[in-house]
N, CA, C and O atoms as a DFTB+ gen file, in Angstrom:
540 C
 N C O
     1  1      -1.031      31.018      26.431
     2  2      -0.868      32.453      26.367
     3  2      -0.466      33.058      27.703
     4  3       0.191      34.099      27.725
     5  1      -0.867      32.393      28.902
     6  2      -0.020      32.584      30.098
     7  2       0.491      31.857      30.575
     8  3       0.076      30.698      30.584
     9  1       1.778      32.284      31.266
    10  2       2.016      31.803      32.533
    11  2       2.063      31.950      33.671
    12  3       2.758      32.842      34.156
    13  1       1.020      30.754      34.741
    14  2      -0.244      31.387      35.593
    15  2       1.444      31.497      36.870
    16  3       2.633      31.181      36.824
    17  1       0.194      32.332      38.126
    18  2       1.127      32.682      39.151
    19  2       1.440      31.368      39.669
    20  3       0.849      30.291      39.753
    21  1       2.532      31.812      39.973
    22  2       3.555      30.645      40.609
    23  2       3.881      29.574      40.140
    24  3       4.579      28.729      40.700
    25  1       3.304      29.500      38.841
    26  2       3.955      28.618      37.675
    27  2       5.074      27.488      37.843
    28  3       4.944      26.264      37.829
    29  1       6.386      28.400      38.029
    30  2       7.752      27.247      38.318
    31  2       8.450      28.313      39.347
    32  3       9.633      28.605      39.179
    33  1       7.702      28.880      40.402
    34  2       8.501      29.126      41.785
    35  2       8.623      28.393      42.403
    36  3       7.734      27.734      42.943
    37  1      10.158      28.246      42.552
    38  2      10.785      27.281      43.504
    39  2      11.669      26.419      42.506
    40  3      12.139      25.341      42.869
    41  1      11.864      26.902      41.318
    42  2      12.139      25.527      40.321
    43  2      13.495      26.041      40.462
    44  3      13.710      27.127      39.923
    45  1      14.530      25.426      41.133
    46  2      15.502      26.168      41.025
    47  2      16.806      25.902      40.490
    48  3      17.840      26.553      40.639
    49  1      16.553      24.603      39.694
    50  2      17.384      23.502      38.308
    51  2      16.996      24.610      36.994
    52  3      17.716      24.851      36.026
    53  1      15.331      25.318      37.360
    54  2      14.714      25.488      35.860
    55  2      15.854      26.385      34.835
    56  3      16.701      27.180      35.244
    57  1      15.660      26.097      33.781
    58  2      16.862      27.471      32.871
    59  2      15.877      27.247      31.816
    60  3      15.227      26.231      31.571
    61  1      15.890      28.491      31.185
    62  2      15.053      28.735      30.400
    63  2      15.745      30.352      29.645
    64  3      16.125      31.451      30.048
    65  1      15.618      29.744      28.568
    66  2      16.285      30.966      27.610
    67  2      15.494      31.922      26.771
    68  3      15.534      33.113      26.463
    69  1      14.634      30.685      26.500
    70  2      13.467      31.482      25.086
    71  2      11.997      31.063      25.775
    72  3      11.675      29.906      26.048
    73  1      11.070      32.410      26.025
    74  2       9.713      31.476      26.123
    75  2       9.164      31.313      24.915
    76  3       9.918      31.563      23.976
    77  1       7.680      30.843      24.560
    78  2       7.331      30.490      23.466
    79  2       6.846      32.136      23.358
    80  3       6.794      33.072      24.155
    81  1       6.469      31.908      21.678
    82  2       5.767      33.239      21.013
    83  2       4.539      33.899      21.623
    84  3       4.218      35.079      21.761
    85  1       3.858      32.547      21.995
    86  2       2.621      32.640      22.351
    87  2       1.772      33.286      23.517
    88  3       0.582      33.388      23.815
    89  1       3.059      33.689      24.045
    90  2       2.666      34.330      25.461
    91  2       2.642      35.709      26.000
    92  3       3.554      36.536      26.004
    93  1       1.305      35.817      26.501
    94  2       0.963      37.120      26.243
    95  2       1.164      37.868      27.799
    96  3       1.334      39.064      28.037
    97  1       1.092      36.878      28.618
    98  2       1.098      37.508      30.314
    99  2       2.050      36.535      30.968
   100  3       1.766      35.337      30.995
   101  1       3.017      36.935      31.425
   102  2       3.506      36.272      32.827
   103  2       3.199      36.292      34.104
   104  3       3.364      37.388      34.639
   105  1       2.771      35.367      34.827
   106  2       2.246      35.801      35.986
   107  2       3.284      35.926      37.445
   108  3       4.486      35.663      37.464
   109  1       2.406      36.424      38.685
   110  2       2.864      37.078      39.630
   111  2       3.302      35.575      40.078
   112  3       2.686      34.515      39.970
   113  1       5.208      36.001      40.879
   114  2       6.125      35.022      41.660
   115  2       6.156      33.996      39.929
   116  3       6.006      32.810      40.226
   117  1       6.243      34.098      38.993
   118  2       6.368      32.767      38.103
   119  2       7.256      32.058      38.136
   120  3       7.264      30.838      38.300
   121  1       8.457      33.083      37.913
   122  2       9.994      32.358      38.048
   123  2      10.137      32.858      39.711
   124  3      10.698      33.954      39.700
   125  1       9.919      32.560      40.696
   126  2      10.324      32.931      41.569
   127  2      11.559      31.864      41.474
   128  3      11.617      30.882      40.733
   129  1      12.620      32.357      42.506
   130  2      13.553      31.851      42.810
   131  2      14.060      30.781      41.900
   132  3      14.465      29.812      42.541
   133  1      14.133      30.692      40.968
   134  2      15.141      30.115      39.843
   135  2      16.114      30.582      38.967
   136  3      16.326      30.913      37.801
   137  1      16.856      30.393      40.627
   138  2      18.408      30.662      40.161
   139  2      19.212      30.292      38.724
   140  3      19.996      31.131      38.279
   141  1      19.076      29.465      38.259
   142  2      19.749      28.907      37.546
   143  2      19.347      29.698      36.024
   144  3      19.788      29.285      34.951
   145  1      18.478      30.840      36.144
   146  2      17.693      31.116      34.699
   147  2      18.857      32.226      34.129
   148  3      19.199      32.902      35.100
   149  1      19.380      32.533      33.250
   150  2      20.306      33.695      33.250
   151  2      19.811      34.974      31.884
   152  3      19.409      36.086      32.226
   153  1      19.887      34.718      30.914
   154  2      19.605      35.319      29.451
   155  2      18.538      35.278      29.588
   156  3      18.341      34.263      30.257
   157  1      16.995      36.072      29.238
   158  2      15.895      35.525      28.545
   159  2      15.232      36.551      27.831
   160  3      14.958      37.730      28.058
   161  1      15.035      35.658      26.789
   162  2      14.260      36.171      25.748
   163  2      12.651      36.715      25.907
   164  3      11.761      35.903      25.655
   165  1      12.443      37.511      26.149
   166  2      10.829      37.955      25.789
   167  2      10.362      37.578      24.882
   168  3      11.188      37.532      23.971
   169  1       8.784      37.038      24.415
   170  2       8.288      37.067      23.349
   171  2       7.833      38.435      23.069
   172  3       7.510      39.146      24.021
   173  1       7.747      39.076      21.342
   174  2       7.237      40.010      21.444
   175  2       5.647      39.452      21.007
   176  3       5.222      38.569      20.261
   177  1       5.003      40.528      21.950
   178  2       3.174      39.640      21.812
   179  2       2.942      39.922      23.420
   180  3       1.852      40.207      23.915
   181  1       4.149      39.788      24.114
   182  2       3.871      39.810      25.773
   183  2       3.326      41.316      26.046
   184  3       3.786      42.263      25.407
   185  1       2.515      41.448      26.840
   186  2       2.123      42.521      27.197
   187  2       1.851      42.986      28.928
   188  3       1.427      44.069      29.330
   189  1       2.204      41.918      29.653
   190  2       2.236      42.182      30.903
   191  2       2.945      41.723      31.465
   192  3       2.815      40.501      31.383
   193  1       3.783      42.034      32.118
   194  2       4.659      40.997      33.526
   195  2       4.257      41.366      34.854
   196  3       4.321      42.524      35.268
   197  1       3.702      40.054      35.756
   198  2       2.940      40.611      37.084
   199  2       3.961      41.052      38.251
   200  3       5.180      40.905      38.157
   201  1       3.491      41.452      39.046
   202  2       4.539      41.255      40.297
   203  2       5.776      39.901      40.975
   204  3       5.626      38.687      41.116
   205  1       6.777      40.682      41.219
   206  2       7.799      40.119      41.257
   207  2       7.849      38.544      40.399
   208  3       8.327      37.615      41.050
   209  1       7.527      38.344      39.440
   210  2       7.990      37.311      38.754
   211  2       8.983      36.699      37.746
   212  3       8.738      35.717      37.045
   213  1      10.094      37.375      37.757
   214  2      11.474      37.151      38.230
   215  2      12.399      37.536      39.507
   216  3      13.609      37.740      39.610
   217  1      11.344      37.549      40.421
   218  2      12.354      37.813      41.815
   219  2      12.972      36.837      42.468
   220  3      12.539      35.691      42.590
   221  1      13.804      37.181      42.822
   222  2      15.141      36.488      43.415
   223  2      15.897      35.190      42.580
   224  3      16.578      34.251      42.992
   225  1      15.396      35.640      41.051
   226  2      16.454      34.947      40.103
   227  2      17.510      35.466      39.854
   228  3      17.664      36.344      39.004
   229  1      18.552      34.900      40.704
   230  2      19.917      35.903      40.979
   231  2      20.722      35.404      39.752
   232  3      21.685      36.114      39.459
   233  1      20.460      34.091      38.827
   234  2      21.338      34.152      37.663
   235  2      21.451      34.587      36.552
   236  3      22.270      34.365      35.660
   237  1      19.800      35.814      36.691
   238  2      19.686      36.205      35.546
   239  2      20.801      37.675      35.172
   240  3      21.063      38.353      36.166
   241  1      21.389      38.121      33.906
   242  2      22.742      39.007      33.855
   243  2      21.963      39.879      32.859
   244  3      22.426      41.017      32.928
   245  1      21.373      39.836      32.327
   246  2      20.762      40.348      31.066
   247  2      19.492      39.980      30.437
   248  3      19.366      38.868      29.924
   249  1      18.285      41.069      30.444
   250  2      16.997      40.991      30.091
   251  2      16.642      41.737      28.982
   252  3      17.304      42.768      29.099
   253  1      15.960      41.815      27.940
   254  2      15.117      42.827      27.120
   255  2      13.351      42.294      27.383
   256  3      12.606      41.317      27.305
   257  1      13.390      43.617      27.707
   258  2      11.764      43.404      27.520
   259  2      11.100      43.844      26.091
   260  3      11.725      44.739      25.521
   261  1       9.885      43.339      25.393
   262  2       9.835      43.198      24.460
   263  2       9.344      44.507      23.907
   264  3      10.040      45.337      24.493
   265  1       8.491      45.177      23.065
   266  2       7.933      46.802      22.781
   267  2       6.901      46.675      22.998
   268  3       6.209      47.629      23.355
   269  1       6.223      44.920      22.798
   270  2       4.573      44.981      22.951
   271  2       3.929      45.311      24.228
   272  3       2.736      45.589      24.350
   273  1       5.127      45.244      25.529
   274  2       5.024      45.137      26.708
   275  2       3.901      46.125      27.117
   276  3       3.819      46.947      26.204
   277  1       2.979      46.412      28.112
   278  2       2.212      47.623      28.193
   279  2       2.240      47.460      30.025
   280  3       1.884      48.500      30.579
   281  1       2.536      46.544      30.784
   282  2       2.521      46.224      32.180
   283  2       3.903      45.628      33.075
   284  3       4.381      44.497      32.978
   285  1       4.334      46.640      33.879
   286  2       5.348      45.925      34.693
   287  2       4.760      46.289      35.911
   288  3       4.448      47.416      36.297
   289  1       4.581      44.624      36.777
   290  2       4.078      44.735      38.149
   291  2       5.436      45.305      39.254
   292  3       6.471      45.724      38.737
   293  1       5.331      45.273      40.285
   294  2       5.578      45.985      41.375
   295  2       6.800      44.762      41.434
   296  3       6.603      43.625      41.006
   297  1       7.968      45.176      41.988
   298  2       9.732      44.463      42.139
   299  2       9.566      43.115      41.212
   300  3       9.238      42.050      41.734
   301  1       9.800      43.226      39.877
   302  2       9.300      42.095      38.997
   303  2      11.070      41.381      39.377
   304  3      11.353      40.271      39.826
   305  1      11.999      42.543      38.979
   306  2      13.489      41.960      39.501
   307  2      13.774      42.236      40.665
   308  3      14.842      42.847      40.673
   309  1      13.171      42.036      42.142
   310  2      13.838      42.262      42.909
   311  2      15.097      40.750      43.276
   312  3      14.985      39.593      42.871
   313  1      15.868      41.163      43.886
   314  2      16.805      39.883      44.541
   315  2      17.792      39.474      43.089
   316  3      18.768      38.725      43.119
   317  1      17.233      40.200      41.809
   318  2      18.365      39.782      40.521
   319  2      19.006      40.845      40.739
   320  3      18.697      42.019      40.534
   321  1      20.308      40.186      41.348
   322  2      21.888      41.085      41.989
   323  2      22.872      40.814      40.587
   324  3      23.947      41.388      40.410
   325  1      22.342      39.942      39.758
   326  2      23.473      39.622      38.838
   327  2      23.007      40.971      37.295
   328  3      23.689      41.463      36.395
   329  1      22.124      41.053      37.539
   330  2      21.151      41.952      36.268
   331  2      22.037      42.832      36.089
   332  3      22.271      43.514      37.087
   333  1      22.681      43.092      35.075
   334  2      23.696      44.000      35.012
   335  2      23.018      44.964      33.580
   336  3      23.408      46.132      33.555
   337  1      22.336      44.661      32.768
   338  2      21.034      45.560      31.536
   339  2      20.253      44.564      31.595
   340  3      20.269      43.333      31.620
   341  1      19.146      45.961      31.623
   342  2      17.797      45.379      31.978
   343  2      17.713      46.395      30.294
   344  3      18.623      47.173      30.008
   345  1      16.575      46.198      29.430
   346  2      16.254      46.692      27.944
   347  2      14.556      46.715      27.965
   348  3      13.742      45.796      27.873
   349  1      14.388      48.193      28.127
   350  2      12.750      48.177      28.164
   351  2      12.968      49.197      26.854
   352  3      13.451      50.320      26.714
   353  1      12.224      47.996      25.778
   354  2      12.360      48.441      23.948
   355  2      11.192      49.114      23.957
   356  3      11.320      49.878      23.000
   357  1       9.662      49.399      24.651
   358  2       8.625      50.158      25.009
   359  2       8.568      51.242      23.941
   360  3       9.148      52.150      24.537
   361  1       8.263      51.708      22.812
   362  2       8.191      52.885      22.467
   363  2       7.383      53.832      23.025
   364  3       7.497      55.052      22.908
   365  1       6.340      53.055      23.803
   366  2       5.613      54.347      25.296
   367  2       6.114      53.837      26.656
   368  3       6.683      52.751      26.764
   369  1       5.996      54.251      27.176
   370  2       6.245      53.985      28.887
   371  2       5.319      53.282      29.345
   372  3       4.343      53.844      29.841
   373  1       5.421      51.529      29.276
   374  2       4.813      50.728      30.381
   375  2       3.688      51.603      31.165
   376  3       3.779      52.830      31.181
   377  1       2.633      50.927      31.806
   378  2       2.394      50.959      33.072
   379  2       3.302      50.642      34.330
   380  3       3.276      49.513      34.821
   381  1       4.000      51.513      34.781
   382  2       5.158      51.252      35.664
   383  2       5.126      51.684      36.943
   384  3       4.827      52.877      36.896
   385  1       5.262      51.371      37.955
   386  2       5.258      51.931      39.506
   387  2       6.556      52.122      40.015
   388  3       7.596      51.670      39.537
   389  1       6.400      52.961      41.213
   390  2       7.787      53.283      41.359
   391  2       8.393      52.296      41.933
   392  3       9.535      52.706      42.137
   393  1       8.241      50.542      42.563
   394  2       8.466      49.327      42.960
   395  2       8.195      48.940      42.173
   396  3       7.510      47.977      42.520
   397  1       8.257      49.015      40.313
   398  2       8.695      47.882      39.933
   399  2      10.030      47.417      39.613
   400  3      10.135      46.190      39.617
   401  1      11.041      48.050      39.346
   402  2      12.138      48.347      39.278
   403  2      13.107      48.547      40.813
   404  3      14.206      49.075      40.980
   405  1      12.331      47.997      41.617
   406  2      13.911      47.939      42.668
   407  2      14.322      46.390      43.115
   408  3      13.906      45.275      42.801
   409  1      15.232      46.834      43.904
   410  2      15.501      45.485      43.969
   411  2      16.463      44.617      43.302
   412  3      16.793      43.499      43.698
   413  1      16.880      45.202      42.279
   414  2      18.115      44.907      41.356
   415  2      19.776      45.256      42.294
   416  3      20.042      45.818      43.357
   417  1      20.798      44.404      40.945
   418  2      22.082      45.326      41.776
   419  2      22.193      46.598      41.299
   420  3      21.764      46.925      40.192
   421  1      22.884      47.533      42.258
   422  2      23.238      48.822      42.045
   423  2      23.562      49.134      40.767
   424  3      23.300      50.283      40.411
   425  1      24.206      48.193      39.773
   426  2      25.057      48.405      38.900
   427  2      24.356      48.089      37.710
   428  3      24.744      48.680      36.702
   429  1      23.383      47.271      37.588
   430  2      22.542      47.371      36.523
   431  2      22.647      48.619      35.854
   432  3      23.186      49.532      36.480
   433  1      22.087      48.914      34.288
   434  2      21.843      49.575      33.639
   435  2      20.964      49.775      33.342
   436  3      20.744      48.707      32.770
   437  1      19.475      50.729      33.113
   438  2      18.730      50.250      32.243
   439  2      18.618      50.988      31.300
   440  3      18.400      52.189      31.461
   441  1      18.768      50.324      29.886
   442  2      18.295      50.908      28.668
   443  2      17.244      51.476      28.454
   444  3      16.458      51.275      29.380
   445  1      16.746      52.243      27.489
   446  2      15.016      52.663      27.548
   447  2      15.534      53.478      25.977
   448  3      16.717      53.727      25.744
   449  1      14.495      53.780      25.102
   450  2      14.164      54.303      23.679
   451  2      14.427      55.901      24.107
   452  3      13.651      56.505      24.848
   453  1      15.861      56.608      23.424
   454  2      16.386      57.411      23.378
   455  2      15.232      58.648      24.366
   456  3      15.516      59.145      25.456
   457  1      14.021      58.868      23.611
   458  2      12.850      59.585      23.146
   459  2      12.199      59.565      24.497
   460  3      11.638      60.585      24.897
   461  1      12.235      58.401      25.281
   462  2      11.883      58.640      26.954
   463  2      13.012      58.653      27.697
   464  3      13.031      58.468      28.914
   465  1      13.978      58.870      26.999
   466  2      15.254      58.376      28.382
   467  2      14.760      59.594      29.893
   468  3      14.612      59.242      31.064
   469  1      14.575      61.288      29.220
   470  2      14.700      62.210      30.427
   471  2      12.796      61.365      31.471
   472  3      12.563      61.066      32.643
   473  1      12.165      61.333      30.498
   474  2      10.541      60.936      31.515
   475  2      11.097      59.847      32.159
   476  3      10.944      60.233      33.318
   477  1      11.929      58.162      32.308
   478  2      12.586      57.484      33.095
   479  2      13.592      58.138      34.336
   480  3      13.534      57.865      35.535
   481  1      14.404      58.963      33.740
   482  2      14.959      59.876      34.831
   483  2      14.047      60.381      35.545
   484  3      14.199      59.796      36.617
   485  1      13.028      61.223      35.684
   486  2      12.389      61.751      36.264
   487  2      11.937      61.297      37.116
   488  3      12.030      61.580      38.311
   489  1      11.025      60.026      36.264
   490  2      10.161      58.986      37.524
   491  2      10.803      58.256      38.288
   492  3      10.406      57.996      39.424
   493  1      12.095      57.726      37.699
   494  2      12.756      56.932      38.844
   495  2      14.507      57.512      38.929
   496  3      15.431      56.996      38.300
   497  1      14.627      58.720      39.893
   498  2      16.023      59.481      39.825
   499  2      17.161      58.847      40.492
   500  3      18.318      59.259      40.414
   501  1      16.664      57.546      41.332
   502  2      17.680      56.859      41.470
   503  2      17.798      55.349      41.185
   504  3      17.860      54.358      41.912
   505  1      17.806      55.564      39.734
   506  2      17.822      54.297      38.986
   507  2      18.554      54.723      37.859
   508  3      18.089      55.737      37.337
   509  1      19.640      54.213      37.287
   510  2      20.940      54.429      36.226
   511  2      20.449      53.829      34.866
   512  3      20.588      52.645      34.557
   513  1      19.810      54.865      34.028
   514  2      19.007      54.687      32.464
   515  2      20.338      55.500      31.406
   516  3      21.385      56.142      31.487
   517  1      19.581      55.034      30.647
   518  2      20.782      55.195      29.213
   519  2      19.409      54.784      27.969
   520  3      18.403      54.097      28.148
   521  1      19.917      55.574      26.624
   522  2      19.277      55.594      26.145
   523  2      20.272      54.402      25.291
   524  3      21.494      54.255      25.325
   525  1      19.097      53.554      24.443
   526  2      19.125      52.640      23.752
   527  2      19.829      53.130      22.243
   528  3      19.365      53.895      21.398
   529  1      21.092      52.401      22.255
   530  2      21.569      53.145      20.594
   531  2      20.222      53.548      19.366
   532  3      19.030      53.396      19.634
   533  1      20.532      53.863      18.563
   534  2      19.985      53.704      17.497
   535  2      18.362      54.146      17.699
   536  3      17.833      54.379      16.612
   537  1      17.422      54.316      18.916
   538  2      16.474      54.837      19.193
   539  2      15.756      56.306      18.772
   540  3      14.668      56.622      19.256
């Protein structure tokens, strides 16, 4: 149901597309520096992601986070320069800080549920949100 801190930091062959269902917490630095990870799937069931634990996975291009989510730690993507949509499906607003979300490239997008797009603007005004079709 987790995966503990520092798990596979440093793994930097690791690729990983889908985690299992079963997992409810990711822990802090997990994927650190594994470059090679690009797509990944959230389970929905996850409910926390710790601090920076996808940081400085620069191959990742595209994330959704899942709705069950209720925790994003502090620069979870920092150093992912390739992250071009990030998808927080959340129908409430995470527990979120204003460092969890930096650290990305400029050009990222992030999606968010139509219904919070202006409360994302607010809290973070220089970060580029869009509301999720169909939301």
């Amino acid at each position: 149901e987790v995966i503990g801190d520092h798990a596979f930091a440093g793994c930097s062959s690791l690729k990983i597309n889908k985690l299992p269902d079963s997992i409810k917490k990711i822990g802090e630095d997990a994927f650190w520096k594994c470059y090679r990870m690009n797509i990944i799937t959230l389970p929905e069931g996850l409910t926390e992601i710790a601090d920076a634990a996808f940081s400085q996975c620069s191959g990742i291009k595209e994330m959704t986070l899942p709705k069950s989510l209720k925790k994003i730690g502090e620069i979870v993507f920092g150093g992912c320069y390739m992250l071009t949509k990030l998808y927080i499906t959340s129908e409430e607003m995470p527990v979120i800080s204003e460092k969890s979300l930096i650290g990305m490239g400029d050009s990222c997008i992030i999606f968010v549920p139509a219904k919070l797009l202006d409360s994302y603007k607010e809290a973070f005004p220089k970060l580029n949100f869009s509301a999720i079709e169909n939301s």
